[in-house]
Each structure stands twice: as C-alpha cells, then as structure tokens.
C-alpha positions in Angstrom: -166.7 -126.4 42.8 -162.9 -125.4 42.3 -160.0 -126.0 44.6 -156.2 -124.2 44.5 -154.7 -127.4 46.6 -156.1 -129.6 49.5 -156.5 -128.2 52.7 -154.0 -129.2 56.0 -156.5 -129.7 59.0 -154.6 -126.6 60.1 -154.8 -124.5 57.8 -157.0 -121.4 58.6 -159.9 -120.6 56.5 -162.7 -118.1 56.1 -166.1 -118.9 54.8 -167.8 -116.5 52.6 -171.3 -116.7 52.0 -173.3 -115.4 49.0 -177.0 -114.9 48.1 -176.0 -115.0 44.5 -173.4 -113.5 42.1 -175.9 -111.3 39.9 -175.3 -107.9 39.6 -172.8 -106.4 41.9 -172.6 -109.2 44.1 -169.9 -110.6 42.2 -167.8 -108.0 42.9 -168.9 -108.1 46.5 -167.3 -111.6 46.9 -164.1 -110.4 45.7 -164.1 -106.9 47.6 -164.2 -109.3 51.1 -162.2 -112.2 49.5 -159.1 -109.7 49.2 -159.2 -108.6 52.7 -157.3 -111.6 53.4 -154.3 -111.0 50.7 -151.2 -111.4 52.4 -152.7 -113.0 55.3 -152.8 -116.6 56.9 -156.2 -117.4 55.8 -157.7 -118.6 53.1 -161.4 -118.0 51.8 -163.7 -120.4 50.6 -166.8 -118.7 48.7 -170.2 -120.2 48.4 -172.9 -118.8 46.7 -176.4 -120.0 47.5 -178.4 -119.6 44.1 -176.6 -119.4 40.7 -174.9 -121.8 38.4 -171.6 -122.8 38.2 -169.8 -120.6 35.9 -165.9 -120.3 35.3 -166.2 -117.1 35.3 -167.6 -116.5 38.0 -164.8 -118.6 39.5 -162.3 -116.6 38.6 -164.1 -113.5 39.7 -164.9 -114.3 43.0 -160.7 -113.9 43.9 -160.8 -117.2 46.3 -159.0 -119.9 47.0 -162.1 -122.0 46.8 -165.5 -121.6 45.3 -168.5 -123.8 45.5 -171.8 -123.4 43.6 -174.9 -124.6 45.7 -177.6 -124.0 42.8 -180.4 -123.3 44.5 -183.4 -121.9 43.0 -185.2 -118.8 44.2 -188.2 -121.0 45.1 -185.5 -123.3 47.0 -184.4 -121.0 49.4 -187.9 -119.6 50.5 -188.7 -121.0 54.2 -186.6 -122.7 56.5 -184.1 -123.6 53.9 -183.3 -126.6 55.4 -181.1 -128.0 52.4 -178.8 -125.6 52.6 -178.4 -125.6 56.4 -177.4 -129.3 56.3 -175.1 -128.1 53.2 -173.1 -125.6 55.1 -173.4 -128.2 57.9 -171.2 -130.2 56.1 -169.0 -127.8 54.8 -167.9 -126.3 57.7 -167.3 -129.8 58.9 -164.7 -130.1 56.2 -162.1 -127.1 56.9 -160.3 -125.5 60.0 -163.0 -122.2 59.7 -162.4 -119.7 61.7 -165.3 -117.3 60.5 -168.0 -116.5 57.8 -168.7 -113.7 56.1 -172.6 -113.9 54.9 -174.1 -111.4 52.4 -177.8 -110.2 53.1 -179.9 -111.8 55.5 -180.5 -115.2 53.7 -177.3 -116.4 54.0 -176.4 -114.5 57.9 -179.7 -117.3 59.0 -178.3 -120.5 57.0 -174.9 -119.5 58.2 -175.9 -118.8 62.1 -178.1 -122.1 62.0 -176.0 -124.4 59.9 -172.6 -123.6 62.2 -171.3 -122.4 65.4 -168.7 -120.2 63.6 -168.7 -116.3 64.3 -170.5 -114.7 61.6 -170.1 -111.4 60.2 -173.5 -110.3 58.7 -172.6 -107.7 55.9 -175.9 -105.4 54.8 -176.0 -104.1 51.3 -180.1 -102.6 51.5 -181.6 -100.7 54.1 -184.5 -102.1 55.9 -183.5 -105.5 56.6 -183.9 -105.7 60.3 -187.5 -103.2 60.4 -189.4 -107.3 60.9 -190.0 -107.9 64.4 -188.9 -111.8 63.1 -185.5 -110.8 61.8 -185.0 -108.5 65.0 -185.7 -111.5 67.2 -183.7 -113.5 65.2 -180.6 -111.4 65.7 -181.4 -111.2 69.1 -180.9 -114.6 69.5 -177.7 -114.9 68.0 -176.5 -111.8 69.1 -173.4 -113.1 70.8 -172.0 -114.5 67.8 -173.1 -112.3 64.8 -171.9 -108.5 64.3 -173.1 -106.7 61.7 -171.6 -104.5 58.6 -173.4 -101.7 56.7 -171.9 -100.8 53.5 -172.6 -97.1 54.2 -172.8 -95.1 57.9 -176.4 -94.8 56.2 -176.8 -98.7 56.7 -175.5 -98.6 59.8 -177.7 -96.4 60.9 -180.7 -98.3 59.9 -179.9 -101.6 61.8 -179.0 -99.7 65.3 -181.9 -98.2 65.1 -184.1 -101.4 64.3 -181.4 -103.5 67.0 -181.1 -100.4 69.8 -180.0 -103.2 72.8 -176.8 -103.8 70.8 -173.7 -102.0 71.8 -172.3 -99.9 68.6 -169.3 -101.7 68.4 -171.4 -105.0 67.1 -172.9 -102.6 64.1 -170.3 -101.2 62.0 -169.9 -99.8 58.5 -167.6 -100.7 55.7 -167.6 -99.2 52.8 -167.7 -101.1 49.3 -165.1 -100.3 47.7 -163.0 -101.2 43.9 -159.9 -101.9 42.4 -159.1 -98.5 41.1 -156.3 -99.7 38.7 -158.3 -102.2 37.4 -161.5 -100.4 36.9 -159.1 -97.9 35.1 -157.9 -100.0 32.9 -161.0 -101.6 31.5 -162.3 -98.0 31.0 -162.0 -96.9 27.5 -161.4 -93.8 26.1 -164.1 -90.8 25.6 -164.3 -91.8 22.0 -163.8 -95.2 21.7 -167.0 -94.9 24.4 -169.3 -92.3 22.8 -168.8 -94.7 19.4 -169.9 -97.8 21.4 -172.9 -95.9 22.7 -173.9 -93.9 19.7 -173.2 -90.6 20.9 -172.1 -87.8 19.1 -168.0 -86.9 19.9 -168.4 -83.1 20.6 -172.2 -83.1 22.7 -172.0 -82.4 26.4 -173.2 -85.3 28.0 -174.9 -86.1 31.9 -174.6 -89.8 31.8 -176.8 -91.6 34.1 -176.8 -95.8 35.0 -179.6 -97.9 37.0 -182.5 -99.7 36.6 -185.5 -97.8 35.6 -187.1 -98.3 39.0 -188.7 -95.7 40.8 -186.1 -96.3 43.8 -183.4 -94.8 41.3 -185.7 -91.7 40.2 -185.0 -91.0 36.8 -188.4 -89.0 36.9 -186.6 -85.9 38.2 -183.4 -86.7 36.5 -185.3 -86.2 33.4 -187.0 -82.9 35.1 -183.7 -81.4 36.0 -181.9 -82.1 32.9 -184.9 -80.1 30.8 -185.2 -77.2 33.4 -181.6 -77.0 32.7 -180.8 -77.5 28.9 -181.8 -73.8 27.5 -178.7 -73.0 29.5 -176.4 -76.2 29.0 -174.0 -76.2 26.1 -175.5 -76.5 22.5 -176.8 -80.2 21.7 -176.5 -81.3 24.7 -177.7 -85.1 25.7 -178.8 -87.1 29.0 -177.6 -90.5 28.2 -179.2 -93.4 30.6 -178.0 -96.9 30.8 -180.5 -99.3 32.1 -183.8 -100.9 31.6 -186.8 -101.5 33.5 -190.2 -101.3 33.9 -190.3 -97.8 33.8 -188.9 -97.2 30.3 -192.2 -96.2 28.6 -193.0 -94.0 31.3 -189.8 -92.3 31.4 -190.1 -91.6 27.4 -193.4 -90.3 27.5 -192.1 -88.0 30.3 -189.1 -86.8 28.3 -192.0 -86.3 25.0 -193.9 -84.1 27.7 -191.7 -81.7 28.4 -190.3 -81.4 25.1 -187.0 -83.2 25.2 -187.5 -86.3 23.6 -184.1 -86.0 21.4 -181.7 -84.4 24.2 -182.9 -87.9 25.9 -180.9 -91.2 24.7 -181.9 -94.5 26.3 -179.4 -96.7 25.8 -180.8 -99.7 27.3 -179.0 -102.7 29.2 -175.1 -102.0 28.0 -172.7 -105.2 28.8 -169.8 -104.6 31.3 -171.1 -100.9 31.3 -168.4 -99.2 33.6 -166.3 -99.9 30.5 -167.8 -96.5 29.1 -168.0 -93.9 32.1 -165.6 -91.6 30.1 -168.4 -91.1 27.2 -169.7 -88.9 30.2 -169.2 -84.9 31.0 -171.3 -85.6 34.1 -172.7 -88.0 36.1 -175.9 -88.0 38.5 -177.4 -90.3 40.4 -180.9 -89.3 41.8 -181.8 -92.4 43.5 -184.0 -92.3 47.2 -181.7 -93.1 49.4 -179.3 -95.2 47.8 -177.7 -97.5 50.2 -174.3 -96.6 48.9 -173.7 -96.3 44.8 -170.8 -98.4 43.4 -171.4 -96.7 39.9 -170.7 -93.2 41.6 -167.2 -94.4 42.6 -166.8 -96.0 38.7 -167.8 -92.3 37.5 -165.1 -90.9 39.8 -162.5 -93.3 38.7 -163.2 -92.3 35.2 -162.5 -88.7 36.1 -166.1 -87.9 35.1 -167.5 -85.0 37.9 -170.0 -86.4 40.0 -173.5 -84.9 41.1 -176.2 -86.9 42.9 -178.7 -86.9 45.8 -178.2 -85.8 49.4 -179.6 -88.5 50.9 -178.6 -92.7 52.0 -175.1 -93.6 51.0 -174.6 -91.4 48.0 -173.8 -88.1 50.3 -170.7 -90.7 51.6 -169.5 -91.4 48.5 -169.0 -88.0 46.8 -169.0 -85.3 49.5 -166.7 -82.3 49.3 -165.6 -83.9 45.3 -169.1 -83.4 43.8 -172.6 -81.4 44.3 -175.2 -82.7 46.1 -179.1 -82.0 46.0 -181.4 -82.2 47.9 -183.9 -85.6 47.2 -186.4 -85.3 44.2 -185.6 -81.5 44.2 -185.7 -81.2 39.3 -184.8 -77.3 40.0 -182.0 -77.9 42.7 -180.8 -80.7 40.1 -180.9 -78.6 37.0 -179.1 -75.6 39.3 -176.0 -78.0 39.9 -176.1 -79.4 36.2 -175.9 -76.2 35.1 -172.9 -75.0 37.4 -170.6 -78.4 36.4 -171.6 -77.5 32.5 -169.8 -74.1 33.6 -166.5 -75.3 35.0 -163.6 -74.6 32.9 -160.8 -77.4 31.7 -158.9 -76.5 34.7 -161.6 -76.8 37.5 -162.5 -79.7 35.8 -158.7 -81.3 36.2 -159.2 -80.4 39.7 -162.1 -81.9 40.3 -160.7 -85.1 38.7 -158.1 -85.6 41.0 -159.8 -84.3 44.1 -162.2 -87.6 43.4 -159.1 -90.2 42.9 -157.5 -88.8 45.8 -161.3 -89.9 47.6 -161.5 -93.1 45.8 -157.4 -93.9 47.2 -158.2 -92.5 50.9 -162.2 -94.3 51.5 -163.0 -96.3 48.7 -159.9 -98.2 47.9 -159.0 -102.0 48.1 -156.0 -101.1 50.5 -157.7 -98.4 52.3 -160.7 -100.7 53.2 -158.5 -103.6 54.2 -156.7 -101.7 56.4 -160.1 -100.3 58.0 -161.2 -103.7 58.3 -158.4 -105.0 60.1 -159.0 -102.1 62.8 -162.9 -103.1 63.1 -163.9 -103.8 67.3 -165.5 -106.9 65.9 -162.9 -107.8 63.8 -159.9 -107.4 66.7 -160.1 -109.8 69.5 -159.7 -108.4 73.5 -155.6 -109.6 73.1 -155.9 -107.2 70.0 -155.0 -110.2 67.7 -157.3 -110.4 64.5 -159.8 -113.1 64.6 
C-alpha cells in the first residue's frame, strides 16, 4: 500500500476498483484516475489480484494504491474476504464513489459498501447470465454502467432493457497522446529492434493469437494481396498464443511462409508502431482496440474490421472491412500500399486530429464530467 499524505475526515475521495493490473488494465486505472486532475477529489486505487509492485504504483496515477493479493482461485464464489476488505476500507475515507472494473469487482464493491458505483465494462457479454441480470437489478438504484465502446453499450441495454439509457453509457478508453508519442521510437530504431528489413513495406499486426483476434484471415488477406503489394513486402505480428503453430502452417499453405514474421511476445510493444506502413486489426468484434489508437498516434494508417468497437475507433481516418471477409482485407491492403507520401501525411493527421477530438485524456474527461450519471439533478458533479 502507498499513501501521498494522511487523509482529513473531509477530504473527498473516490474509490477505484480493479480486477488486476495485467495487460491493459493498468492503464485503465490511470485513464479513470486522471479524470479527477484538477478536481477536489482524490482516488484511491485497489486492485483485487496482483502483487504489490512499485511500478505498478506509480502507474496507476493515484493518490493512493492498495494491493489486495488475491489469487484467482480466491476470488471465485462469494468472495467474502474481499467484501469485508472493502468493508473496511470504505470505513476509513470520506468516499464519495467507486469506480469498479469488470463485474468482479462492481459485486464486491455493491455488497461490501453503500457507496454509488460506477460499473465500467471492457468485454461484451457480461450481463447475457440471467444471475448477473438479476443482480444488477437489484442494485439498480445505485450502480450505472459504462461501456468502453457504443458497441458495449449496446450489449448491456440490450441484456438490462428495464433500465432507462441514461444509467448505460459509453466512455471511450482513451491515452495520453504526448506520452505515447514520446515512448515511440523511430521507424528505424523500431524495424532494428524487430528484425525487419529498413526499406520492406510492412502491415504490422499486435494481439494474442486467439481466434477472437483472427489472424486466420489476416494471414488470407495479406497473401491474396502481396503479388500486388510493393516488392518484399512483410506481415509482421506481435503476440503469442495458442494459435502460433496453426497460424504458421497456414502461412506454409498458401505459400507465404517468408512474407510472414512472427515476432512473438515484444516488451512494452507500442514502443515500435512506427516499424509499421500499416496496421490491421481483424479481430470479431473487438470491444474497442487500444492498440488501434497506439497505431494512429504513431501516424501509421489504420485498417481493421467493421464490426464491435473497432468501427468507433478509426472511422472516416482508416478502411474498414467487413468481418472475416481475406478478399475485402487484401482489396484495402492493397489500396493503403497505393497512397502516395502526401495522402499518406494526410491521413496521418486526419487520425491525431481523431485521437485529440474522441480518444484523448482531456477530451474524455470533459465527456465524463457531462455524463447523466455523473451530474447530479442540481447539475453539480457527484
């Protein structure tokens, strides 16, 4: 646990509550922590499983962050450890709200206080039980609900039709452009990292191998389209998962086993979006796609799949296609390898202009502060 400075009893704080801080969940912690820059409240982060780490400390952009340490196998059940912990917790500050992340932490949060809790949804699917729906029902008068894409949203009025729209909202995730920007090397320093050659057109591609990101047609597309791509060109994908020997063999099947670099797992990988000429995403219904909005901070142009989030994120700056669709995909690949330095300038700053208006730190804050569920009748926040 780590403290900035003890706490008057009226002090105003906000608890933030985390499944865990693995994968982009860290970042998740800071994106809702720095909603309340500038303001009279201070946030207290609490992650559910994970060790305590410094770093994670430091990364989580709050005033005050406490490690539970929970196991997976802990937190099965009625979890009634942590309910008593966040019992006591809430016992300890003046809070006026909490923030939970995924559905976990929404029930130890909703049984374990009386506080108002905003329950903020990063997957789709999470209220299709007739148990969670219930659930929700129950605590309707004191939990709204955030999607991080109109996709999201979507999903849990549909599953939770009684509850007025107001009470289901979307906000969209969101990153510190300068900062991304400035981790970001350059093209070279990146293609050296990643062993790729300086002068190859390259469609850059980052997930899990998972059949929920598709890199089956990814791989489809891109060899439908190379006879007609720039000389030597490559499909780079960063990422590992169970589907790496499958994916290989496909790329040895249709005969572009070395246009095809797997680069495996790559540390603090947004570092090397510029290595990229393009980037696609071909997941199914991606609930949103934080590394599209990396790619477009990177200036690197920006296809991927018209459906879930992902249509959100790049419309009207990139090309969609339509979902699973290798010959749609290859027709779009082959139209971005076409652009000229120009179009390609345009592009770039067509996407930063998206990433300042939607996707920013500021521009989500300020959407925030506007939220129904956010603004009390007196149109006073919280």
């Amino acid at each position: 646990m780590s403290s900035a400075e003890p706490a008057s009893a009226e002090q105003p704080w906000v608890l933030q509550f985390c499944h865990g801080y693995d994968g982009p969940f860290l970042d998740c912690a800071r994106q809702y922590a720095a909603l309340f820059v500038d303001t009279p409240y201070k946030v207290c982060t609490v992650y559910l499983t994970g060790k305590p780490s410094m770093q994670v400390e430091q990364g989580s952009a709050s005033d005050e962050v406490i490690f539970l340490d929970y196991s997976s196998r802990e937190v099965r059940g009625l979890k009634l450890k942590a309910i008593r912990d966040i019992k006591r917790l809430v016992a300890q500050r003046n809070f006026k709200l909490c923030i939970a992340h995924r559905f976990k932490p929404i029930y130890v949060a909703l049984l374990g206080s009386d506080l108002p809790v905003i329950g903020v949804h990063h997957a789709f699917g999470d209220y299709q039980r007739r148990t969670r729906q219930l659930f929700a029902n129950f605590f309707s008068k004191r939990l709204a609900l955030l999607g991080v894409s109109n996709a999201v949203r979507n999903d849990m009025r549909a599953c939770l039709p009684s509850w007025p729209s107001e009470r289901i909202e979307t906000l969209y995730n969101r990153i510190d452009i300068a900062a991304v920007q400035a981790e970001q090397v350059s093209r070279e320093a990146a293609r050296a990292h990643l062993g790729l050659p300086q002068n190859a057109w390259v469609v850059g591609n980052v997930g899990r191998l998972h059949p929920d990101k598709d890199q089956a047609t990814l791989i489809r597309g891109f060899a439908q389209a190379l006879p007609q791509l720039p000389a030597g060109s490559l499909l780079a994908i960063m990422g590992s998962g169970r589907l790496e020997s499958a994916l290989k063999a496909l790329a040895q099947e249709l005969g572009v086993a070395e246009s095809v670099r797997f680069l495996g797992q790559v540390a603090n990988g947004r570092r090397y979006f510029k290595a990229f000429d393009l980037f696609a995403l071909t997941s199914d219904h991606e609930p949103f796609g934080m590394v599209l909005l990396e790619a477009m901070a990177a200036g690197v142009a920006v296809i991927g799949s018209d459906c879930g989030g992902g249509r959100e994120v790049i419309e009207g700056v990139g090309v969609l296609f339509p979902l699973a669709d290798a010959a749609a995909l290859a027709a779009a690949m082959r139209h971005m390898a076409g652009l000229d330095a120009e179009h390609r300038a345009l592009c770039a700053t067509l996407m930063l202009q998206r990433l300042e208006t939607l996707f920013s730190d500021r521009a989500v804050a300020e959407a925030f502060w506007r939220l129904p569920l956010v603004v009390s009748e007196q149109g006073q926040a919280l």
